[in-house]
N, C-alpha and C positions, 0 to 999 in steps of 0.2 A: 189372555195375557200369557206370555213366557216370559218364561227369565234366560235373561243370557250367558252362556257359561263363561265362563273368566278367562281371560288369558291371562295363561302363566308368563309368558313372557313379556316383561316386563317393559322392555324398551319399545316392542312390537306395537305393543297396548297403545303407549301414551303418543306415540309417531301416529297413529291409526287416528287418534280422538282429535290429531292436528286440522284443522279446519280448512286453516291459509297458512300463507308465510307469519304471517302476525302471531299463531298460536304456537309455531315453532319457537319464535321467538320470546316468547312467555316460558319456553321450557328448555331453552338453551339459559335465559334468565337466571332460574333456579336450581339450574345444575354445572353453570361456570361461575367463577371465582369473579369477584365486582372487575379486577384489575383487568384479567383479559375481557370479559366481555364491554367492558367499559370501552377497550382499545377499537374492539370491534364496531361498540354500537357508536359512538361518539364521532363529534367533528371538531373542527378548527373552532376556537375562540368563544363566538355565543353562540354558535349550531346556526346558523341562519341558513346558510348555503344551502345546507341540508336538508333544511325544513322548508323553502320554498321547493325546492326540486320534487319534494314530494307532494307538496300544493298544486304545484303545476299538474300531476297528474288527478290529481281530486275534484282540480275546479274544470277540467274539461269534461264536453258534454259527446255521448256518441251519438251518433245519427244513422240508424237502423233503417235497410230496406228490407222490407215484410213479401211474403207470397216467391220465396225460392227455394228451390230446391237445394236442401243443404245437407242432408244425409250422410254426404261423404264430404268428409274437409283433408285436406295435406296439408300437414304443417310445415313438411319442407321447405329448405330454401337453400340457393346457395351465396359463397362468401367465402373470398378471400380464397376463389380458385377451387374449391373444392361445396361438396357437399354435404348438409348440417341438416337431423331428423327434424327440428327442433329454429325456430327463429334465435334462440340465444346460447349462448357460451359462458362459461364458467369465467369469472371473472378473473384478472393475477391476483394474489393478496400474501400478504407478507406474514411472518410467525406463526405461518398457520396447525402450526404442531403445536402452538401454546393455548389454542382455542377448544384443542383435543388431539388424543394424542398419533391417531391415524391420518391427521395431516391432511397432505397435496395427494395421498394414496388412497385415500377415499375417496377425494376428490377428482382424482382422474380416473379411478375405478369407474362411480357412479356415470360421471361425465357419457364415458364410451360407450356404457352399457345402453347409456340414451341416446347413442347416437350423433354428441353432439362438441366440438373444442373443448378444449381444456387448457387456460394459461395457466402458464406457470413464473412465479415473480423471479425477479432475481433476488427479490428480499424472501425467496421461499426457504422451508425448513424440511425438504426435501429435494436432492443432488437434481441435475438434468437428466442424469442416466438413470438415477433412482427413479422418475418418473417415468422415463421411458419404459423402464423394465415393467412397472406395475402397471402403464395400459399402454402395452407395444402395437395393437391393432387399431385405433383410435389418431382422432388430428389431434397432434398438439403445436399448441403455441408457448413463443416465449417471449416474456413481458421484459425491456432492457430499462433501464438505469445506466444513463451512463459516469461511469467515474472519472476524479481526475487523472489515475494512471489507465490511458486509455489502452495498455498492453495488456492490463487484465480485463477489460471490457472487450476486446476482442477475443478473445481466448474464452470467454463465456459465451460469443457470440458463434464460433468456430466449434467449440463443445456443443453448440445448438444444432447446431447445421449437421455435424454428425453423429446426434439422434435421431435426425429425424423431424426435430419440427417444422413443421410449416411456413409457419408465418411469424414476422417477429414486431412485435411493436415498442416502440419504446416511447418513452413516457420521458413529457418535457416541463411538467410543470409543478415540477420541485425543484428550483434553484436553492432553494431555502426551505429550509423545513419552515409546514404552517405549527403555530401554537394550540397543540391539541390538550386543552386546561383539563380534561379530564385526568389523563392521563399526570399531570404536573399533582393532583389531588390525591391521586389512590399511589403514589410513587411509583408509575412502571418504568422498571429496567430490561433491558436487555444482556443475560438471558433473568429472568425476573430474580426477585432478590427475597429468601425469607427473612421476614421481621415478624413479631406477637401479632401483628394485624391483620400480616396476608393466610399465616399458619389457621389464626381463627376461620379467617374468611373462609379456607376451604376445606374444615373441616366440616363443612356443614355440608358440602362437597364429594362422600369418600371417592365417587367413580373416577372424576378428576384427578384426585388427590393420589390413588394409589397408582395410576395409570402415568401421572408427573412422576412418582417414583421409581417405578419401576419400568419405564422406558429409556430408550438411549437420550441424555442432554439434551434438552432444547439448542442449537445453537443454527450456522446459517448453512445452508447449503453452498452457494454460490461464493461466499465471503471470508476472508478468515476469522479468531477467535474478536468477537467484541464484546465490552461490558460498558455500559450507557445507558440513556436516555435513546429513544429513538429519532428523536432529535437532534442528541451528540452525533448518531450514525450518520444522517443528511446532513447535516452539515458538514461531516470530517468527510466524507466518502462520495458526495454526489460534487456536481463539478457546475458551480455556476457559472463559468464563462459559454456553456452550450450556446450553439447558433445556429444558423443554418450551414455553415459549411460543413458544420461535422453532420447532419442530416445530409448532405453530397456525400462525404465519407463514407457513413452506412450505405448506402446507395450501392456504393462501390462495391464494396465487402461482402453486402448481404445478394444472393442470388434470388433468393425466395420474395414472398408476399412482406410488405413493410409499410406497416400502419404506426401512425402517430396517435398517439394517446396525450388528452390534455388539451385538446384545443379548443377554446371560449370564443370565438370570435370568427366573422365568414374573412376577414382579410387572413389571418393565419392557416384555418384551413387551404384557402384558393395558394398560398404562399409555398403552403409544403408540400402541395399537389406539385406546384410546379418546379421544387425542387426535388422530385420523384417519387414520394410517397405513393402508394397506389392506394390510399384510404386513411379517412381519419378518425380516431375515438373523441366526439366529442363526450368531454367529461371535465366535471370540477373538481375529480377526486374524491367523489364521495362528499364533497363538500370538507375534507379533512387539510386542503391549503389555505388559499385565499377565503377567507367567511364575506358574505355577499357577493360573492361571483355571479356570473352571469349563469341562467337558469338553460338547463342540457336541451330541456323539451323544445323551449322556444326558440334557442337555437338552429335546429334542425331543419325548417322550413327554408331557411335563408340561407343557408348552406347547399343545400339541396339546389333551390335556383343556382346560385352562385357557379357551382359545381357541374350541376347535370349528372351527365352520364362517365365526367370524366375519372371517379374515383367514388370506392364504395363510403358507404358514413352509418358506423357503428353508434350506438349511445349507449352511456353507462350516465349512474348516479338514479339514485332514487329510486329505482322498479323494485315493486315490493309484489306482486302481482301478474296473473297474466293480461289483467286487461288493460295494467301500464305497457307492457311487450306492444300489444296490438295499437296502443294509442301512437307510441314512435313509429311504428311500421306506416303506420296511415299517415302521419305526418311529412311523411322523406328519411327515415331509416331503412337501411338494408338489412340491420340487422343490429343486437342487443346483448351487451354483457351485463350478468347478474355477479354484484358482489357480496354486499353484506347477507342476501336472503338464501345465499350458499353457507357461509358462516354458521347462520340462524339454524339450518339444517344439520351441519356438521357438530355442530356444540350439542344441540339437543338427543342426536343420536349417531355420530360418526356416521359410517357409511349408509345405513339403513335413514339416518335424518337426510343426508343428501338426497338420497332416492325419493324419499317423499316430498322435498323441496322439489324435485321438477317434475314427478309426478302432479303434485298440484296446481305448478307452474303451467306445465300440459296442459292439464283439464282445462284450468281457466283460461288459456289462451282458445282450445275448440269451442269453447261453449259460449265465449263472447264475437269469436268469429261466426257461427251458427246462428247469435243472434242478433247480429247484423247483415248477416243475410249474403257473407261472402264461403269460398270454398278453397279457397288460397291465400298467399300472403302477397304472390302479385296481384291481387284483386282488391287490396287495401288501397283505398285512394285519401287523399286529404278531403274529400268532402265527407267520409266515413266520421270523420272529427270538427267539434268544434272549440276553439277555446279561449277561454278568459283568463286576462293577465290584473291581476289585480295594482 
């Protein structure tokens, strides 16, 4: 027997002891304040959305062929025009400097270092140039909201376009803020608000706590000053009249790759294909709109016929893992955005947590590919899966 010598460094240590996405998330738990990670880990209403999406990936079964040669796997793929080390992409996600305080900047750090997109929201808490600047060699994308002054939703989008990113998707399925009751319980404001509750809460916190203090304002990158609910924001600043003509309009505007984010259903997909989309996200949001919505996984098959070859189909919601990554690929995805299991990394150890998030993300995606007995991601077929819808 040995004993092993200690790491001193602390944050190195506990990233290291992370098993999966789940054990980051045990230690982004205990080192962010109930309010934001609450914002993070929660959904709309009674969580349903959220919780089947990730039953969908539980209750499916893989179907492994044995006696091949799989030594060497690539995990590449491409998407959305360009090339990706990695089947997934950093999700958009909003406030991200109040989950810790290195932001979209860890997050497009880690992102590049892997090879692999990096959105960036319009609700992010880091500028579009601010992001460019921290990973100028790297793809990035950018996640749109459209407002009702649509002269500033342009002017975001035209800011986009002269950084550099790539691709832009915007996201149609907030007409209305969903009711995310967590957040209505632990009072989150924007930019958050101290009262005796939240001061306690983090001081059990200090890395948080001194890093909220002595950093620049939480406030938005893309937006001017607000103070609210995040709900007051969607509802004062997003613009329920969207339709498909302004999906034309973008069209127009945008030169680059233009993915739709939010779409539950094969008629809406087949719909914004043909109003030019060149790909769609499906996604419920995390489950954070509509509660019971239709489930992303099961989805994707029927999209996929629906669709063919005519337009790529991303999925988001619910991958906690990489052997959920592999399950959509097998299904009829092209390709996988990771949200909340970025987060989970980010909170637990900023830049060094993201890293481990797709580091483990990696592993588990090779070694579920290895033992199914494929050596690509175009070799993922749907008979590789099978699955049950309860």
């Amino acid at each position: 027997m040995q004993f092993k010598a200690p790491d001193l460094n602390f944050r190195r240590a506990r990233l290291a002891g992370a098993a999966n996405v789940w054990d980051l998330r045990k230690i982004a738990k205990r080192r962010t304040p109930k309010a934001p990670f609450d914002y993070t880990d929660g959904a709309a209403e009674q969580e349903v959305s959220l919780r089947r999406a990730r039953e969908a990936f539980h209750d499916l079964e893989f179907r492994p062929g044995v006696l091949r040669d799989v030594s060497h796997v690539d995990l590449s793929t491409s998407i959305a025009g360009g090339r990706s080390a990695l089947p997934f992409a950093i999700a958009p996600t909003g406030f991200t400097r109040m989950m810790h305080a290195e932001g979209e900047v860890a997050g497009v750090q880690a992102a590049h270092a892997a090879g692999i997109p990096f959105t960036l929201s319009t609700m992010g808490t880091t500028s579009v140039e601010g992001v460019a600047t921290a990973g100028p060699d790297g793809r990035r994308w950018f996640q749109l909201y459209l407002w009702k002054d649509r002269d500033k939703s342009m002017a975001l989008v035209e800011r986009a376009k002269q950084a550099g990113y790539d691709t832009l998707m915007v996201t149609v399925d907030t007409a209305v803020a969903g009711s995310r009751q967590r957040d209505v319980r632990n009072g989150m404001t924007i930019p958050p608000a101290l009262t005796l509750k939240t001061v306690l809460d983090a001081s059990y916190r200090p890395e948080w706590w001194i890093n909220f203090l002595t950093t620049e304002p939480l406030s938005f990158a893309s937006l001017s000053k607000f103070s609210g609910t995040v709900a007051d924001l969607i509802n004062e600043m997003f613009d329920p009249t969207l339709t498909f003509e302004d999906l034309d309009w973008l069209r127009e505007v945008w030169d680059g790759k233009l993915f739709v984010k939010g779409i539950q259903t094969v008629e809406d997909a087949v719909k914004v294909v043909d109003h030019g989309a060149d790909g769609v996200v499906i996604s419920n949001h995390g489950g954070r709109q509509l509660d019971r919505a239709p489930i992303p996984l099961h989805i994707v098959p029927d999209v996929r016929a629906a669709l063919g070859d005519r337009a790529e189909i991303i999925l988001d919601t619910g991958v906690m893992s990489g052997g959920d990554i592999v399950a959509a690929l097998a299904v009829g995805a092209d390709f996988v955005l990771v949200g909340r299991a970025y987060l989970y990394g980010l909170m637990a150890g900023g830049r060094e947590g993201v890293d481990r998030m797709i580091e483990l993300m990696s592993a588990e995606i090779k070694r579920t590919m290895q033992l199914l007995g494929v050596t690509s991601i175009a070799e993922l077929r749907p008979e590789h899966v099978r699955m049950y819808r309860r």
